[in-house]
PDB file of N, CA, C and O in Angstrom:
ATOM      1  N   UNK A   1       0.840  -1.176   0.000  1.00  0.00           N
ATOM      2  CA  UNK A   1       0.000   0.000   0.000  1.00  0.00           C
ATOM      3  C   UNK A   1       0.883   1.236   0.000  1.00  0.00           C
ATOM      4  O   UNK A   1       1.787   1.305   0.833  1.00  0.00           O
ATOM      5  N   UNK A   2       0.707   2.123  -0.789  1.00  0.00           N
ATOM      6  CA  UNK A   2       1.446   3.399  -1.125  1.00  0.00           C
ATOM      7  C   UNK A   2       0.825   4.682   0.016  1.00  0.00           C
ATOM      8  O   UNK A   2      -0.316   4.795   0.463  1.00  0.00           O
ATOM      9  N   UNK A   3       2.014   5.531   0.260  1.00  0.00           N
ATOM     10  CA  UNK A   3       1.287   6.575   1.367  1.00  0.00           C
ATOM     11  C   UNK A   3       1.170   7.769   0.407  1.00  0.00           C
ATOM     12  O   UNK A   3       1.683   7.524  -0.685  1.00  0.00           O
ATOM     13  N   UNK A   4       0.754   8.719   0.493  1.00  0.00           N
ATOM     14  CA  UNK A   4       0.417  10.059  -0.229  1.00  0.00           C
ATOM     15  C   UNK A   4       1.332  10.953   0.535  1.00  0.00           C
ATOM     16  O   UNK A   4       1.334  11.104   1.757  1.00  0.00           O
ATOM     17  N   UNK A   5       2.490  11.809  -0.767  1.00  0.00           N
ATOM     18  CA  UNK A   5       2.698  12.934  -0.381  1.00  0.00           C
ATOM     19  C   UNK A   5       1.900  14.070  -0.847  1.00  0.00           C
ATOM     20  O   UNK A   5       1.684  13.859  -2.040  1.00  0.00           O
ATOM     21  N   UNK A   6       1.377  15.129  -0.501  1.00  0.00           N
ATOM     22  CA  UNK A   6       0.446  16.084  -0.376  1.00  0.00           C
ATOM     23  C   UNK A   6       0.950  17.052  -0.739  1.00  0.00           C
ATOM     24  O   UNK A   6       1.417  17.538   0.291  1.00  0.00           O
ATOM     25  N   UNK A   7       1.191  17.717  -1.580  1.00  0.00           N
ATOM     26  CA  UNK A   7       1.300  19.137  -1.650  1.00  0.00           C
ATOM     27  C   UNK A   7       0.599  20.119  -3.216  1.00  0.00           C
ATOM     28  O   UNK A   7      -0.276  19.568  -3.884  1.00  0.00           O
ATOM     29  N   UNK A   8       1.058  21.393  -3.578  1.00  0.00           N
ATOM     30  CA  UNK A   8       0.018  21.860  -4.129  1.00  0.00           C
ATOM     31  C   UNK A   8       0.935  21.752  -5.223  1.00  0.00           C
ATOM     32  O   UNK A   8       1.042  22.902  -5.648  1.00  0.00           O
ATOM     33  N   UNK A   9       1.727  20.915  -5.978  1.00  0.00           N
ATOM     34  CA  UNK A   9       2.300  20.686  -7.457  1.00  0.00           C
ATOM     35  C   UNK A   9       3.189  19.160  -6.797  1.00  0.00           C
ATOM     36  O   UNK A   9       3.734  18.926  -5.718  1.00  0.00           O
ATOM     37  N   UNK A  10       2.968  18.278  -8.175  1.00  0.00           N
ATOM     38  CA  UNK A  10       3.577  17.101  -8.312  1.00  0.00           C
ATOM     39  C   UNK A  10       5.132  17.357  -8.075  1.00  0.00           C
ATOM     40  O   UNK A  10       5.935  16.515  -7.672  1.00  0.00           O
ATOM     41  N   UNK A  11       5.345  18.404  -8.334  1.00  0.00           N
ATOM     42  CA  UNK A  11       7.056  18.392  -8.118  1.00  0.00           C
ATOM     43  C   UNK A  11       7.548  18.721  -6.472  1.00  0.00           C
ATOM     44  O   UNK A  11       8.608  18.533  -5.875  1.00  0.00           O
ATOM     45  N   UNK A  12       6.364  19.241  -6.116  1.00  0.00           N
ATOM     46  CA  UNK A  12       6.942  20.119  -4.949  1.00  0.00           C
ATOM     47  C   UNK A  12       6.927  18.403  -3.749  1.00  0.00           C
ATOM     48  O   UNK A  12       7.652  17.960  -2.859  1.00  0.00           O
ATOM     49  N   UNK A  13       5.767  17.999  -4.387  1.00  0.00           N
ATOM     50  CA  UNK A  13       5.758  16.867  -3.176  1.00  0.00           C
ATOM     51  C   UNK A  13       6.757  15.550  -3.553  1.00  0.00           C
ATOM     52  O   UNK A  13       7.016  14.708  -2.693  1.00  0.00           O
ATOM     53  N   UNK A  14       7.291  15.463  -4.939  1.00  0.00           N
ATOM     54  CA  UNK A  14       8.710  14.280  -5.415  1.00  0.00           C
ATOM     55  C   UNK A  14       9.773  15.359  -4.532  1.00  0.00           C
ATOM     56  O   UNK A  14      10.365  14.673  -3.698  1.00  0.00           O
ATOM     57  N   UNK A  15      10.109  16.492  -4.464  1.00  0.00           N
ATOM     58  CA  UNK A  15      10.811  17.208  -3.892  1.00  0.00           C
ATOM     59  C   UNK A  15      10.487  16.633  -2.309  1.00  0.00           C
ATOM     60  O   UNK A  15      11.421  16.065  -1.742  1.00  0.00           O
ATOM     61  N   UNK A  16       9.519  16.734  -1.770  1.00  0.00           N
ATOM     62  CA  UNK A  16       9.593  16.752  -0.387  1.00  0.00           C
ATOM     63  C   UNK A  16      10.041  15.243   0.271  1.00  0.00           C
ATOM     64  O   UNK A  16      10.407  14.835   1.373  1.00  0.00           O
ATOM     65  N   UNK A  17       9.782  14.644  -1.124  1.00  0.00           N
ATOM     66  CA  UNK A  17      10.032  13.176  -0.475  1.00  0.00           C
ATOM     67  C   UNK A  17      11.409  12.965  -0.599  1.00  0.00           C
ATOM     68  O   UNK A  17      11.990  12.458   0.361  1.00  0.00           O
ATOM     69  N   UNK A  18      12.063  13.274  -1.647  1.00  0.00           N
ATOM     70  CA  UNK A  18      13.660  13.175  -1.749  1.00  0.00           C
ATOM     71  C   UNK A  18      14.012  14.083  -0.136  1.00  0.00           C
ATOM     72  O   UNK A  18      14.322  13.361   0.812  1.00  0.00           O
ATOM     73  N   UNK A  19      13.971  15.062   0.018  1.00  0.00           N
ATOM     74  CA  UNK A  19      14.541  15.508   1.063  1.00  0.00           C
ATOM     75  C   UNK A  19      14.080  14.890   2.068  1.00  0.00           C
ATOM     76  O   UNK A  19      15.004  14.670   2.851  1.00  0.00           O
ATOM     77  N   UNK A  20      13.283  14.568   2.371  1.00  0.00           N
ATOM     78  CA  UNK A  20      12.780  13.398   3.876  1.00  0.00           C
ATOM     79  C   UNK A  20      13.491  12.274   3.464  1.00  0.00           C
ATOM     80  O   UNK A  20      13.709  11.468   4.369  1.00  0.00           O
ATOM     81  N   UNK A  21      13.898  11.998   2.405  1.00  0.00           N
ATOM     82  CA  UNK A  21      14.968  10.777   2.246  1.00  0.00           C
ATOM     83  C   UNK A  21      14.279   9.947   2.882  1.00  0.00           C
ATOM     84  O   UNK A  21      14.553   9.380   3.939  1.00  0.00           O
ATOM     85  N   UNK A  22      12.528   9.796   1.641  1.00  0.00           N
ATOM     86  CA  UNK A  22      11.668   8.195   1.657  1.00  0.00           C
ATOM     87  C   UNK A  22      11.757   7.858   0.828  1.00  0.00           C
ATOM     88  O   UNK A  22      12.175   8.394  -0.198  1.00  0.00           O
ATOM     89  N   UNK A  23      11.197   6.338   1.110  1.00  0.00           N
ATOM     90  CA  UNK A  23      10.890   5.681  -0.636  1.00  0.00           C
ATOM     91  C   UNK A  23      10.364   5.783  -1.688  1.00  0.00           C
ATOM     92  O   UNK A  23       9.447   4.989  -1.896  1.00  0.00           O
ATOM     93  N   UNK A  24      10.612   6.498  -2.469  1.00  0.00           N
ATOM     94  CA  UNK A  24      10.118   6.766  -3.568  1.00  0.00           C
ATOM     95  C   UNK A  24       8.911   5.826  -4.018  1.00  0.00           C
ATOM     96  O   UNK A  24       7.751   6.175  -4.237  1.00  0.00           O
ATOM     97  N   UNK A  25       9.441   4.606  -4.099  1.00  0.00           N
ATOM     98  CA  UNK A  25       8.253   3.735  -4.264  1.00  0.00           C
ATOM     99  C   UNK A  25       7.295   3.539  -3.522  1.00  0.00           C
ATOM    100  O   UNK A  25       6.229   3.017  -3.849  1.00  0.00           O
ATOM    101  N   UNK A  26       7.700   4.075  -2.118  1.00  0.00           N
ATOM    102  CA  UNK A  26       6.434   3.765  -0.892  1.00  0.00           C
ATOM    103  C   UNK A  26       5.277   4.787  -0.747  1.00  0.00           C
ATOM    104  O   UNK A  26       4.182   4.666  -0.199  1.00  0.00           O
ATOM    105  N   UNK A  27       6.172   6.429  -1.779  1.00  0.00           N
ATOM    106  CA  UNK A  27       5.138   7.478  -1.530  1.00  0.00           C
ATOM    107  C   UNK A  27       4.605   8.059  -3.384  1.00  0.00           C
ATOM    108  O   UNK A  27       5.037   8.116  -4.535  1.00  0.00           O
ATOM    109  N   UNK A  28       3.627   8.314  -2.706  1.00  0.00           N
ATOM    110  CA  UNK A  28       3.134   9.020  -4.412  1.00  0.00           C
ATOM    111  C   UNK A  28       2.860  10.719  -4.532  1.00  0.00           C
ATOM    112  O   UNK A  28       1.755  11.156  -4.209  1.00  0.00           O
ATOM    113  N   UNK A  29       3.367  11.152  -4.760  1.00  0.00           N
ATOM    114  CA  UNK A  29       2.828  12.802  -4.827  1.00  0.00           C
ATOM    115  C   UNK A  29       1.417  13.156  -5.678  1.00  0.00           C
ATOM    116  O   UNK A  29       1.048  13.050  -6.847  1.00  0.00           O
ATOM    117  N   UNK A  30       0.789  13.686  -4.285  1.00  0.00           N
ATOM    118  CA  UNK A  30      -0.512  13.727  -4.980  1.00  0.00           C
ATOM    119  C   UNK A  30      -0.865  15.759  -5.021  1.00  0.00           C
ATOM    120  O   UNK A  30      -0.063  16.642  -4.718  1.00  0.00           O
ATOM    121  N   UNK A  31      -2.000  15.883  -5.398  1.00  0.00           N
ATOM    122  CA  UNK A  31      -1.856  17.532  -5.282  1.00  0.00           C
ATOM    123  C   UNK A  31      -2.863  17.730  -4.931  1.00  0.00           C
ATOM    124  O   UNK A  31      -3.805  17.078  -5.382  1.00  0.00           O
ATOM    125  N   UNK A  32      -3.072  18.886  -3.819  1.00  0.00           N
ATOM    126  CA  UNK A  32      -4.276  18.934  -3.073  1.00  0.00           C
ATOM    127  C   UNK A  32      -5.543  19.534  -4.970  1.00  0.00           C
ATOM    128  O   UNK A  32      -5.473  20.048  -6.086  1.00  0.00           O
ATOM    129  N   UNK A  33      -6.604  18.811  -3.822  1.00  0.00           N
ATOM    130  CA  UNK A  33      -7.497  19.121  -5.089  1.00  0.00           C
ATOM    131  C   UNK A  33      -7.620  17.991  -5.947  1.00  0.00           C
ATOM    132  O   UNK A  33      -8.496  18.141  -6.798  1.00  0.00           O
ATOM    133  N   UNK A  34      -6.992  16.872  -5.987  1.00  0.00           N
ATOM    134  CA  UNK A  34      -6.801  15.867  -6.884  1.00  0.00           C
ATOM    135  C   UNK A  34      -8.051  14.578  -6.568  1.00  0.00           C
ATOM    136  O   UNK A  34      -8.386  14.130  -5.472  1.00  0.00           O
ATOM    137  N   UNK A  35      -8.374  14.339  -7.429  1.00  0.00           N
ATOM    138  CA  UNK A  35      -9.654  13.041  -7.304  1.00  0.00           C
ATOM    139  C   UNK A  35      -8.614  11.696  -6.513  1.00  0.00           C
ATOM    140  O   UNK A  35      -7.729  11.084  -7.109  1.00  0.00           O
ATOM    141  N   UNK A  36      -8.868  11.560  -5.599  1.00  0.00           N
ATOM    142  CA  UNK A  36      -8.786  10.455  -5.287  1.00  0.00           C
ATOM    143  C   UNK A  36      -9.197   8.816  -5.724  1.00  0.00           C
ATOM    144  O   UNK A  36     -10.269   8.807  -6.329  1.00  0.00           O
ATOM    145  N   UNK A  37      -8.788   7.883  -5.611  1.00  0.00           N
ATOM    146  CA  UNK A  37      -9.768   6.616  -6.357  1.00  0.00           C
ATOM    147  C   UNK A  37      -8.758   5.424  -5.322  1.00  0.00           C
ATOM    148  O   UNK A  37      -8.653   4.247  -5.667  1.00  0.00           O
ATOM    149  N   UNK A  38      -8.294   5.801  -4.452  1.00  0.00           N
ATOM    150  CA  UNK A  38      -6.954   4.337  -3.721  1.00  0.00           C
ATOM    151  C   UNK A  38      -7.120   4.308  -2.460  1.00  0.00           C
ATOM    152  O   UNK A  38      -7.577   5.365  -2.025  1.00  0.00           O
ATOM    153  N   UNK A  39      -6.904   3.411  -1.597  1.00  0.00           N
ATOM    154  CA  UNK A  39      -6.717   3.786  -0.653  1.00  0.00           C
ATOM    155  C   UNK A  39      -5.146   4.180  -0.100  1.00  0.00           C
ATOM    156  O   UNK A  39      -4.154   3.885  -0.766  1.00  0.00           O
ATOM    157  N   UNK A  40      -5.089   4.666   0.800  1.00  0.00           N
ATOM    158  CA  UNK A  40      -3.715   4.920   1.214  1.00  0.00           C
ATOM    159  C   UNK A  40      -3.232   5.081   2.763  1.00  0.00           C
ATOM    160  O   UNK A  40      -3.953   5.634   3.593  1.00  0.00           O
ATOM    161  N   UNK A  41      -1.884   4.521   3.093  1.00  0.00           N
ATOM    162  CA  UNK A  41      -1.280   3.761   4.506  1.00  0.00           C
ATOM    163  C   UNK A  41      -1.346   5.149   4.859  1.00  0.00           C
ATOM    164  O   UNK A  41      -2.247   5.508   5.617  1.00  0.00           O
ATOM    165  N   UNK A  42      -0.500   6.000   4.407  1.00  0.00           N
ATOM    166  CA  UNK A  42      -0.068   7.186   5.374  1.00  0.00           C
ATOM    167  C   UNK A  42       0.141   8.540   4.399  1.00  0.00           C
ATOM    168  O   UNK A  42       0.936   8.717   3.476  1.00  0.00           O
ATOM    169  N   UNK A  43      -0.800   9.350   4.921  1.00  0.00           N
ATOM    170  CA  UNK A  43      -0.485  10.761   4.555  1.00  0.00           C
ATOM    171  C   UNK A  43       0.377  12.207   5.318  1.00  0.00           C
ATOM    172  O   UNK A  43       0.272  12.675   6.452  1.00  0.00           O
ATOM    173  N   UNK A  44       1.432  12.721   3.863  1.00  0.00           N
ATOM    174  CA  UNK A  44       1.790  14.080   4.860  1.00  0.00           C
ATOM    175  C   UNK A  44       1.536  15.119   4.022  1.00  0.00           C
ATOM    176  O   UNK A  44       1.825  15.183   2.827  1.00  0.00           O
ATOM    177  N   UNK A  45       0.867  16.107   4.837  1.00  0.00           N
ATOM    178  CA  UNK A  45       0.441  17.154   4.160  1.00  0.00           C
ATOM    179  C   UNK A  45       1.582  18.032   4.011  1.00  0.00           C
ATOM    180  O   UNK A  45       2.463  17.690   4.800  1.00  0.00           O
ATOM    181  N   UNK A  46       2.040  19.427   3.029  1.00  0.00           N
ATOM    182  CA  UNK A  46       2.671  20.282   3.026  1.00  0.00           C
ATOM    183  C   UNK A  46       1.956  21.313   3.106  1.00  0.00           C
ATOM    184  O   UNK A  46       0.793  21.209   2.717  1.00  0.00           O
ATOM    185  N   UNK A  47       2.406  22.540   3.603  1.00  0.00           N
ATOM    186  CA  UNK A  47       1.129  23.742   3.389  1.00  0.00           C
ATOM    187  C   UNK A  47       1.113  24.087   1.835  1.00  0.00           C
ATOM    188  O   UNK A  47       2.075  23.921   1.085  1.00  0.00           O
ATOM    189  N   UNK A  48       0.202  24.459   1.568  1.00  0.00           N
ATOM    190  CA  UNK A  48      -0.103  24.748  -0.124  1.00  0.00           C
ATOM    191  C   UNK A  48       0.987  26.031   0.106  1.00  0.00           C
ATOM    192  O   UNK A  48       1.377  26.662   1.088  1.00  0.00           O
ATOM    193  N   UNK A  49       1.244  26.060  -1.275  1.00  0.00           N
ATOM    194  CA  UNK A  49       2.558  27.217  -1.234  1.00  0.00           C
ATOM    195  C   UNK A  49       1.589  28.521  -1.790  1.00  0.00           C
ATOM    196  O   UNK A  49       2.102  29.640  -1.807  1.00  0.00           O
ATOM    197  N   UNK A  50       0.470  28.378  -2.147  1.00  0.00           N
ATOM    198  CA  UNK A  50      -0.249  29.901  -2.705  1.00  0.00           C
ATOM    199  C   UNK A  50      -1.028  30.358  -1.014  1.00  0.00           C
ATOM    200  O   UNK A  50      -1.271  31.542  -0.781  1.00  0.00           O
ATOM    201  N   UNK A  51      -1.322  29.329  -0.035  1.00  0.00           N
ATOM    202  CA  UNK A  51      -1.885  29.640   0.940  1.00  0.00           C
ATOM    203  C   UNK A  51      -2.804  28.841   1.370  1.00  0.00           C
ATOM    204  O   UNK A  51      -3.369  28.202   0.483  1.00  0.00           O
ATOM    205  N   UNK A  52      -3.307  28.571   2.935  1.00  0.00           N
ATOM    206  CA  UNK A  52      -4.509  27.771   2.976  1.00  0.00           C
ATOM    207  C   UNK A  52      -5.208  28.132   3.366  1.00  0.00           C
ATOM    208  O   UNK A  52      -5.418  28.764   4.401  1.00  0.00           O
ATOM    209  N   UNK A  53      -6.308  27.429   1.756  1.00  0.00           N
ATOM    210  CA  UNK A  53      -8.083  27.925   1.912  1.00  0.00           C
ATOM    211  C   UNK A  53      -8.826  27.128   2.174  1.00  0.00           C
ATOM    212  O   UNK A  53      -8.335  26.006   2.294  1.00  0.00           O
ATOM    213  N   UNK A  54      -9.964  27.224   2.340  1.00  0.00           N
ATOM    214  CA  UNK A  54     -11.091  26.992   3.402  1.00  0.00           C
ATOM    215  C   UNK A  54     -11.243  25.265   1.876  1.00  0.00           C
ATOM    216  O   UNK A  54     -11.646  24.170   2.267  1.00  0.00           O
ATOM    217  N   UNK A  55     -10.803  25.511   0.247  1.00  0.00           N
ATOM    218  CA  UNK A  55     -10.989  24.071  -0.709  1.00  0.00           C
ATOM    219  C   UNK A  55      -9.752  23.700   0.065  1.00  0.00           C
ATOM    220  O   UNK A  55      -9.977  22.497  -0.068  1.00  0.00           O
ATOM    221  N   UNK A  56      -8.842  23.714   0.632  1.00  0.00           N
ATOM    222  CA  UNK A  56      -7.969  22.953   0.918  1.00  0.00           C
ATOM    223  C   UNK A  56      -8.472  22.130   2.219  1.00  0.00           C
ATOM    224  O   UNK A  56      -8.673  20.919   2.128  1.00  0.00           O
ATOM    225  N   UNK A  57      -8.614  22.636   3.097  1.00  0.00           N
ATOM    226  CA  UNK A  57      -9.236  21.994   4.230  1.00  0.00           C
ATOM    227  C   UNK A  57     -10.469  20.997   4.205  1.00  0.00           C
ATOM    228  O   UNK A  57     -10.677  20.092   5.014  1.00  0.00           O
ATOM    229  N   UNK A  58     -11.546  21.486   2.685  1.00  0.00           N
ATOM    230  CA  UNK A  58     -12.426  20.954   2.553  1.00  0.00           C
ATOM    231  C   UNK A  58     -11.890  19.562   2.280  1.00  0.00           C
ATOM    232  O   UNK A  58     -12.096  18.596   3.014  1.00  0.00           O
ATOM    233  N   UNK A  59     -11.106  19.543   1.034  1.00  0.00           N
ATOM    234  CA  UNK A  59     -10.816  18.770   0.016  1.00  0.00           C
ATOM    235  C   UNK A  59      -9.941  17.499   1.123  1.00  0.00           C
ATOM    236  O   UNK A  59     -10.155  16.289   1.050  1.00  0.00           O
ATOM    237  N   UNK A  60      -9.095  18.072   1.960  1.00  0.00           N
ATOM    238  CA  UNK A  60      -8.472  17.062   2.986  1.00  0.00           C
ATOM    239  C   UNK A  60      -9.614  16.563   4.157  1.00  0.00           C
ATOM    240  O   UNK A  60      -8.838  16.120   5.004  1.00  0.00           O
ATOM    241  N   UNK A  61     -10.441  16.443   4.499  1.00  0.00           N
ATOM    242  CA  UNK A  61     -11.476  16.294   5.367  1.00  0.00           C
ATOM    243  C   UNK A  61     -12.422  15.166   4.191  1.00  0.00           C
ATOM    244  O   UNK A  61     -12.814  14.009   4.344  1.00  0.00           O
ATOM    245  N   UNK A  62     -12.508  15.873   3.334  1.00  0.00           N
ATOM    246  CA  UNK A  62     -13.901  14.950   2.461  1.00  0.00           C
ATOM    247  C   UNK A  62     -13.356  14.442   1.352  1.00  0.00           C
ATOM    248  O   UNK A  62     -14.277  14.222   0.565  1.00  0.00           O
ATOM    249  N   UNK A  63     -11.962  14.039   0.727  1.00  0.00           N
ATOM    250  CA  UNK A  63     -10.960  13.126   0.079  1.00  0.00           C
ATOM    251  C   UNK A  63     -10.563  12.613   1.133  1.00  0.00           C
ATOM    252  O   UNK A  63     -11.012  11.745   1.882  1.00  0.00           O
ATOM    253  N   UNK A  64      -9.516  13.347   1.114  1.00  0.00           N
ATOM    254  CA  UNK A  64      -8.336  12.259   1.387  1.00  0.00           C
ATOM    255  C   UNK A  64      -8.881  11.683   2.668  1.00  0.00           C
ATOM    256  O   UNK A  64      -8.907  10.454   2.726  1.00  0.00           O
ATOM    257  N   UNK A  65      -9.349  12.410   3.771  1.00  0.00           N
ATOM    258  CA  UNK A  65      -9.180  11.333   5.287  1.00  0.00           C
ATOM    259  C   UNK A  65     -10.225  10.304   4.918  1.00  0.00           C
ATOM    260  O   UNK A  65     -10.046   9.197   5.426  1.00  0.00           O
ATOM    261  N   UNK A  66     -11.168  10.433   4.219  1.00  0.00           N
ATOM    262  CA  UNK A  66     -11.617   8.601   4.433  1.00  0.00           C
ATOM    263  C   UNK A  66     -10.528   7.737   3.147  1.00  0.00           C
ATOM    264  O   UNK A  66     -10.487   6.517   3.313  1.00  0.00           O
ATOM    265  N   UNK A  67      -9.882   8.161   2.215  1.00  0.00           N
ATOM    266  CA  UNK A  67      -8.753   6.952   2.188  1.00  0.00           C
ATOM    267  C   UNK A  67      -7.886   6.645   2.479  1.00  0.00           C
ATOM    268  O   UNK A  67      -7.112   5.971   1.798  1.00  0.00           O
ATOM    269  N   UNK A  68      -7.630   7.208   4.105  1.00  0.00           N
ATOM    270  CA  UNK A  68      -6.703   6.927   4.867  1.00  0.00           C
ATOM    271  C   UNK A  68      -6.872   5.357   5.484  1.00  0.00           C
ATOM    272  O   UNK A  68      -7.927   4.725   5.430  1.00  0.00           O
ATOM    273  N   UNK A  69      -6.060   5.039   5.869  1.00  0.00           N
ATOM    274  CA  UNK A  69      -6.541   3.688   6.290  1.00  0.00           C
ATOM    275  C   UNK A  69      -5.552   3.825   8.015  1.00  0.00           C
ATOM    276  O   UNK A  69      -5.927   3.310   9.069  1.00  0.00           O
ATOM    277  N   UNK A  70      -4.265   4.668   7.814  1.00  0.00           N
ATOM    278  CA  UNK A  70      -3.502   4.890   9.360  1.00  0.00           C
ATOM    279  C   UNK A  70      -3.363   6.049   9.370  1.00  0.00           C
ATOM    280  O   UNK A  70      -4.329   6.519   9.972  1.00  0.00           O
ATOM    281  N   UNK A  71      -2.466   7.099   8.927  1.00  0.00           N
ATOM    282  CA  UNK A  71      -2.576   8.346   9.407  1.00  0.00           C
ATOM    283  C   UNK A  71      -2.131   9.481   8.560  1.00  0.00           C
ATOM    284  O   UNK A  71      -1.614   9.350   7.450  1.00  0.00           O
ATOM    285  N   UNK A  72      -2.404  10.767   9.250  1.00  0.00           N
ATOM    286  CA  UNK A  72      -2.173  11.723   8.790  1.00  0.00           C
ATOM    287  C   UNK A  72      -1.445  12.907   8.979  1.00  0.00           C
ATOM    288  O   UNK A  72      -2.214  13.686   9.544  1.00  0.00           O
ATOM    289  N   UNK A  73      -0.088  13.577   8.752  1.00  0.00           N
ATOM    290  CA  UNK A  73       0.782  14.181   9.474  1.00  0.00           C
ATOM    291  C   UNK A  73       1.059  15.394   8.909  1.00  0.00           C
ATOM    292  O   UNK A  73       0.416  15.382   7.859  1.00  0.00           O
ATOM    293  N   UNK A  74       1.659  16.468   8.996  1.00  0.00           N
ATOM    294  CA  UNK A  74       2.095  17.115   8.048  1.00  0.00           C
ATOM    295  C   UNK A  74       3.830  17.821   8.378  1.00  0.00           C
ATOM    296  O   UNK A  74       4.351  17.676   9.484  1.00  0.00           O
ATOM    297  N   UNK A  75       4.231  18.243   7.723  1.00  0.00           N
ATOM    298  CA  UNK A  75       5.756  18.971   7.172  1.00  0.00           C
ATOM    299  C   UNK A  75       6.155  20.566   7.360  1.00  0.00           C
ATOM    300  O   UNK A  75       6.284  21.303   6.383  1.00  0.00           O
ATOM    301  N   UNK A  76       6.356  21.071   8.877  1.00  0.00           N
ATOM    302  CA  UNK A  76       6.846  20.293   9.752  1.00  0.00           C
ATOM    303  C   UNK A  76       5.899  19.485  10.170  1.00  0.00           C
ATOM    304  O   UNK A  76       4.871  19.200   9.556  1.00  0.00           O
ATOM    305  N   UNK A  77       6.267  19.066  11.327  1.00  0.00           N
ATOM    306  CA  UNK A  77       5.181  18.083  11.974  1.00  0.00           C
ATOM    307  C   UNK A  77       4.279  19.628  12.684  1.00  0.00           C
ATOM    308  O   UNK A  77       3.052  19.726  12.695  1.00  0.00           O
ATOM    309  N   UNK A  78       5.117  20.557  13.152  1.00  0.00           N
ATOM    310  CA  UNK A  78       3.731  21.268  14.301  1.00  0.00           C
ATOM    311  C   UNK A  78       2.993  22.363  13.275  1.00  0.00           C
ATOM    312  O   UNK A  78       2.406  23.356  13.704  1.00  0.00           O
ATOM    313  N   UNK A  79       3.112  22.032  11.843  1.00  0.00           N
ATOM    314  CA  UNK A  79       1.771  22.753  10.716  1.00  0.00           C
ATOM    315  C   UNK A  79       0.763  22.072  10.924  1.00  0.00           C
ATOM    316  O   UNK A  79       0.633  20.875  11.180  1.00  0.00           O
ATOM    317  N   UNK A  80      -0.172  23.132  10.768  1.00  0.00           N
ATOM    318  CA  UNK A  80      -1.287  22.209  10.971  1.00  0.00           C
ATOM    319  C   UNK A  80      -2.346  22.827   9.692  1.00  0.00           C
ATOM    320  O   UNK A  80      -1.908  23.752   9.008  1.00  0.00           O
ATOM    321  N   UNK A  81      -3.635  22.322   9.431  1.00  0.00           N
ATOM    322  CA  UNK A  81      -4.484  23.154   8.559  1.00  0.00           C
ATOM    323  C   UNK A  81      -5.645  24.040   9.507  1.00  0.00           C
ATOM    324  O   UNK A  81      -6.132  23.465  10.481  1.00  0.00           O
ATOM    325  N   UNK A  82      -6.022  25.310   9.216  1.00  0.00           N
ATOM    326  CA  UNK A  82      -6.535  26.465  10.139  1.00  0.00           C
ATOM    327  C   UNK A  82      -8.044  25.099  10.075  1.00  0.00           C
ATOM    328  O   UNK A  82      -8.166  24.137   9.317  1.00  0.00           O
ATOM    329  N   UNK A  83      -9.009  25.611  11.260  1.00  0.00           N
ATOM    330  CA  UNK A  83     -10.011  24.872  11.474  1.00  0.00           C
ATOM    331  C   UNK A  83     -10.750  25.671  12.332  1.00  0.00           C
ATOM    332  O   UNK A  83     -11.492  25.120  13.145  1.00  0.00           O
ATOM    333  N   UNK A  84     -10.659  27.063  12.277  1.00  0.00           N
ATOM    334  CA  UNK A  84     -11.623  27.972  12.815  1.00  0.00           C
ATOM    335  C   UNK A  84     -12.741  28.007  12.200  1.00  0.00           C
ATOM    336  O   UNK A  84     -13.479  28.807  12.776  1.00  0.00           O
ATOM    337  N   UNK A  85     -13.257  27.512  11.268  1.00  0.00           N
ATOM    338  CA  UNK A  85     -14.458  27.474  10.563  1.00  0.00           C
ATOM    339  C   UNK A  85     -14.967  26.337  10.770  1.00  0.00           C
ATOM    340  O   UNK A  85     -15.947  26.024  10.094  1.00  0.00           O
ATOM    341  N   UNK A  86     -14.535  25.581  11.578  1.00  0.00           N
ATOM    342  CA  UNK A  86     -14.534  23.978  11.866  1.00  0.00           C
ATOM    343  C   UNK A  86     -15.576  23.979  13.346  1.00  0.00           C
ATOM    344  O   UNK A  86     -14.857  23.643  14.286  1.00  0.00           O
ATOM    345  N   UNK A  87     -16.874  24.223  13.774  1.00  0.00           N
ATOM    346  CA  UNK A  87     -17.294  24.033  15.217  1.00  0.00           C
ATOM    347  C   UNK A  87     -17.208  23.131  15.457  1.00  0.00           C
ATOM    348  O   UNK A  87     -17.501  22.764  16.595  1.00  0.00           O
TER     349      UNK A  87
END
């Protein structure tokens, strides 16, 4: 099972995975906004590099976390996505 790297261009997230020095084969760069259709072991989010909006938060909440199957982290680890609109 392949984990999802997350970020807002295919390059930026093959980039993030070379520098975390993972497996290439273990992760797939996906881009926020992207149709999902897999399931997947483990996700890390990056912050979108234009900024995060209220489709980004959507799109990670109602994609990606139900094809999570273990978890979800992001880069650094203490980013998080805003959730003030979140009661």
């Amino acid at each position: 099972m392949l984990n999802a790297m997350v970020a807002s261009t295919k390059r930026q997230a093959e980039a993030m995975i070379a520098l975390l020095k993972l497996n290439p084969t273990e992760w797939e760069p996906v881009i926020y906004g992207q149709r999902i259709k897999k399931l997947f072991g483990h996700a890390k989010l990056i912050r979108p590099s234009e900024g995060v909006e209220r489709s980004h938060c959507d799109w990670v909440l109602g994609s990606l976390v139900p094809n999570l199957c273990l978890s979800v982290t992001t880069v650094p680890p203490h980013w998080k996505i805003p959730q003030e609109h979140v009661e």
